[in-house]
C-alpha positions as CSV (number, residue, x, y, z in Angstrom):
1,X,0.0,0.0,0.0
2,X,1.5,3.6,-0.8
3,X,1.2,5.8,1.8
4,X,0.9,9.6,2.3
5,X,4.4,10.1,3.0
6,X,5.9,7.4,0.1
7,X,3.5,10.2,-2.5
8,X,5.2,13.0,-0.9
9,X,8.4,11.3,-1.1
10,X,7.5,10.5,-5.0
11,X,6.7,14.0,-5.7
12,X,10.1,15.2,-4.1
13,X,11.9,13.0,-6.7
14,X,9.1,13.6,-9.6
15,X,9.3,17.8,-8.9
16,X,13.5,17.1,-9.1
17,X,13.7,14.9,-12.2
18,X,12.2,17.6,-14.1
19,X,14.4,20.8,-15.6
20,X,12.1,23.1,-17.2
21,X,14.4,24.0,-19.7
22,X,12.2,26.4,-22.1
23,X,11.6,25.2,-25.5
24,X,13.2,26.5,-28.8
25,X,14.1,25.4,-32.4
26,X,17.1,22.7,-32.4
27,X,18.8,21.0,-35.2
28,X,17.2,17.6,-34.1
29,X,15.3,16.0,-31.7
30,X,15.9,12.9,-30.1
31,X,13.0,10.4,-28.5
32,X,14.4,8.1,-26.0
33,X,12.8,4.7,-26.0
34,X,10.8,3.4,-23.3
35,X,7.9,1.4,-22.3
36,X,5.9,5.3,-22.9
37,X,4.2,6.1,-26.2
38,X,3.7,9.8,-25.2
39,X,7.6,10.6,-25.6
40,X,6.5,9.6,-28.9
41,X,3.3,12.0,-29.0
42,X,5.1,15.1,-27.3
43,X,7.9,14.6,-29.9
44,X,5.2,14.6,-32.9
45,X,3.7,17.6,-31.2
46,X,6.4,19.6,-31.1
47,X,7.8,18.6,-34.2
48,X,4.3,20.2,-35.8
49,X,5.3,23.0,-34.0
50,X,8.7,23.2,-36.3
51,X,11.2,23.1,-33.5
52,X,13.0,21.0,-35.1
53,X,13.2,19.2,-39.1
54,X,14.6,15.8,-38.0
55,X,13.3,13.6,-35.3
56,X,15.8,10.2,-34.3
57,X,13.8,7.4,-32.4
58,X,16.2,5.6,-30.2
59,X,15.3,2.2,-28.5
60,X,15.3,-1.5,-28.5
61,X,13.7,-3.6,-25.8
62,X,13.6,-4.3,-22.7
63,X,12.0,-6.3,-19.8
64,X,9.6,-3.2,-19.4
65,X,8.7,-3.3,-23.2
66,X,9.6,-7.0,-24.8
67,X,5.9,-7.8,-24.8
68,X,4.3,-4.4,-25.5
69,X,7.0,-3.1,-28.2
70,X,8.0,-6.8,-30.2
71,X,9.1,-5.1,-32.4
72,X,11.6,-2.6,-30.7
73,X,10.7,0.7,-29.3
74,X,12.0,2.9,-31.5
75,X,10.4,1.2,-33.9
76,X,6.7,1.3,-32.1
77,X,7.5,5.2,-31.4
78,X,8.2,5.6,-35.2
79,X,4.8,4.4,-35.9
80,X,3.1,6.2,-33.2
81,X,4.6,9.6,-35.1
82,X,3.8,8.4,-38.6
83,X,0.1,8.3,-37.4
84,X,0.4,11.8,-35.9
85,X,1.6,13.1,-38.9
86,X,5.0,13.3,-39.0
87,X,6.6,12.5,-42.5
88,X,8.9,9.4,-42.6
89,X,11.4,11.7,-44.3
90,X,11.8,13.4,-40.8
91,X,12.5,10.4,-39.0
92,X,15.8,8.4,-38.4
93,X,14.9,5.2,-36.4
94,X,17.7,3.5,-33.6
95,X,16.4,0.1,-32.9
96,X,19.6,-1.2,-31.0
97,X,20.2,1.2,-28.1
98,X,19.6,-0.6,-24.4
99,X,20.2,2.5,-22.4
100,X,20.6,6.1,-22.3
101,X,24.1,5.9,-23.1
102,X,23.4,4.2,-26.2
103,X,20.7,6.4,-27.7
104,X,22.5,9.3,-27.2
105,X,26.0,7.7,-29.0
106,X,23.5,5.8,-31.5
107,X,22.1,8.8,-32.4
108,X,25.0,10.8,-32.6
109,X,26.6,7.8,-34.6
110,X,23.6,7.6,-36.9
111,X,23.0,11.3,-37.1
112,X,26.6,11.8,-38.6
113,X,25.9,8.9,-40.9
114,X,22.9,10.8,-42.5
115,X,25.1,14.1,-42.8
116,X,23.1,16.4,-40.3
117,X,24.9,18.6,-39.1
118,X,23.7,19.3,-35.3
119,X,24.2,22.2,-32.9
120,X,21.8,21.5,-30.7
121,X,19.3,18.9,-29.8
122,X,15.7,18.6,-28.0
123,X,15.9,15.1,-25.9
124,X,12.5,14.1,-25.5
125,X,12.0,11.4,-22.6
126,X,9.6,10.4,-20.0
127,X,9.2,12.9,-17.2
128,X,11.1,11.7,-14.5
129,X,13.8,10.7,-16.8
130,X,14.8,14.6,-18.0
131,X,18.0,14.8,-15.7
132,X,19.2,11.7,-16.7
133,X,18.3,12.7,-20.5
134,X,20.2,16.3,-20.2
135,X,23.1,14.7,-17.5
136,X,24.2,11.8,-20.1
137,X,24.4,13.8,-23.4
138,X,26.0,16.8,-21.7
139,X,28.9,13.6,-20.9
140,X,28.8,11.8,-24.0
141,X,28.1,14.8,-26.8
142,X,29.3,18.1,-24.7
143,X,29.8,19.9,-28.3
144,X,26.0,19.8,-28.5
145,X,23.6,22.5,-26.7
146,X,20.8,20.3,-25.0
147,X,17.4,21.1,-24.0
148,X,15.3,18.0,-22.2
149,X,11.7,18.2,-22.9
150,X,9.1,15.7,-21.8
151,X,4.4,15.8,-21.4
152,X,3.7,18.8,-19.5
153,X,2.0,16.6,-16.3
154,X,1.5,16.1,-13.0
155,X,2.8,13.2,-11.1
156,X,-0.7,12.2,-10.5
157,X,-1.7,13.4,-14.0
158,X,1.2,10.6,-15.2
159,X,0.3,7.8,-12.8
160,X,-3.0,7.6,-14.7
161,X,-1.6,7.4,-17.9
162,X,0.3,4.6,-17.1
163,X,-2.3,3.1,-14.9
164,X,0.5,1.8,-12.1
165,X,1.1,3.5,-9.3
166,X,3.8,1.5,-7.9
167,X,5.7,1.0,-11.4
168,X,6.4,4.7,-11.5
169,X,7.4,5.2,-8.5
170,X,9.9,2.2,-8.7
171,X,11.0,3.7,-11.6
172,X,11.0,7.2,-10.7
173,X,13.6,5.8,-7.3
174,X,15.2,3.9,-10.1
175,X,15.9,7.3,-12.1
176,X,17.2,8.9,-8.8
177,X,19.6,6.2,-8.0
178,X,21.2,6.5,-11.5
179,X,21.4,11.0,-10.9
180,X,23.2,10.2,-7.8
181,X,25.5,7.0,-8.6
182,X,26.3,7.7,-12.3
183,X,28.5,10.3,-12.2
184,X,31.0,8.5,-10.3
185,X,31.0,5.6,-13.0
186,X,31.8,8.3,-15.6
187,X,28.5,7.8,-17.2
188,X,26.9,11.4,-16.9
189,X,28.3,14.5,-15.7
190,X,27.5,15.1,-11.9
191,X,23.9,16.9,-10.4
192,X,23.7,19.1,-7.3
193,X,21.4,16.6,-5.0
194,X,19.9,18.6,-2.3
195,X,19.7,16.8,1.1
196,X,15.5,16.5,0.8
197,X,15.7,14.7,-2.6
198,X,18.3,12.0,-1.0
199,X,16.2,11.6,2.2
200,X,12.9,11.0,-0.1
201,X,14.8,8.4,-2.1
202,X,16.2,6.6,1.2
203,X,13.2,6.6,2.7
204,X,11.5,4.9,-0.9
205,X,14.0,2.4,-0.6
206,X,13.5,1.1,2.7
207,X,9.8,1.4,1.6
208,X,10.4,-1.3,-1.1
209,X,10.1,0.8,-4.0
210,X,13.6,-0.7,-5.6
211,X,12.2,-3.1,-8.6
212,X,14.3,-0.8,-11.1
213,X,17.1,0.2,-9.1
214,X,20.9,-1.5,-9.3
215,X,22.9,-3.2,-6.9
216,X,25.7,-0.5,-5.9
217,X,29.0,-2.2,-5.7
């Protein structure tokens, strides 16, 4: 059962995750796969907006998204766009990136294949993935001026998208852990945690919330 104090502890992480970098034209954008299809309807959105002319879906599977997404979830977030309206012409589809180290190299890589020249780049992901977005790509690509975008919503506005309370919030702790343990692996560049954020997270832990976090070594 989630308590009062595990939602405020959610909504610490959730209100940290997210940047609010504000939004303007970029050279590309870049959708970072998941087991959510509106990273691939905020990314058509603002693509009809003409923020950007080239959109690169990155993902292939993973235990969150084998059954949903056969088919990879780039690919699924490719279709989700081409019903949307976006061209196929705009789109560059990464089917073999496992983590958010690979779809920003893989999109770099595949990017530079196709000839586009980028200067900047809008990273479209989940919500309470923004800092992990913006923090991995500032490491991997730092030549590149990043923006993270994501669907403008509420923690509890997002819970009923995804219709499972406890799967965000193990994922959202999941998220945190990689922010605060990443850095130190050389994987992202490293985030001011303030004290409150780490508490929340601790006290999610020992709350059970840890189905997507990793053993620390």
């Amino acid at each position: 059962m989630i308590t009062p104090q595990n939602w405020a502890d959610a909504q610490t992480l959730w209100d940290f995750q997210l940047l609010h970098h504000p939004l303007r034209p970029c050279s590309v954008a870049i959708g970072l796969g998941s087991h959510d299809l509106g990273v691939a309807d905020v990314t058509a959105s603002l693509f009809h907006r003409g923020l950007f002319p080239v959109i690169v879906f990155t993902g292939a599977t993973s235990r969150t998204t084998e059954e949903c997404m056969p088919r990879g979830e780039a690919e699924h977030y490719r279709e989700r766009a081409l019903g949307l309206g976006v061209p196929s012409s705009a789109i560059l589809v990464d089917n073999h990136a496992r983590n958010t180290g690979d779809n920003i190299r893989l999109s770099r890589q595949l990017l530079e294949e196709h000839g586009i020249d980028v200067r900047s780049a809008l990273l479209v992901s989940k919500p309470y993935e923004e800092r992990r977005a913006y923090a991995t790509a500032l490491k991997l690509w730092p030549e590149v001026e990043f923006i993270s975008a994501s669907a403008p919503l509420s923690l509890n506005e997002y819970v009923a998208t995804i219709g499972d309370e406890n799967l965000v919030i193990d994922m959202l702790v999941g998220a945190q852990q990689r922010v605060q343990i990443y850095p130190g692996l050389g994987f992202m560049v490293g985030q001011v945690v303030p004290q409150e954020v780490k508490e929340a997270y601790g006290r999610l832990v020992k709350a059970g919330f840890t189905s997507r976090i990793m053993c620390e070594k």
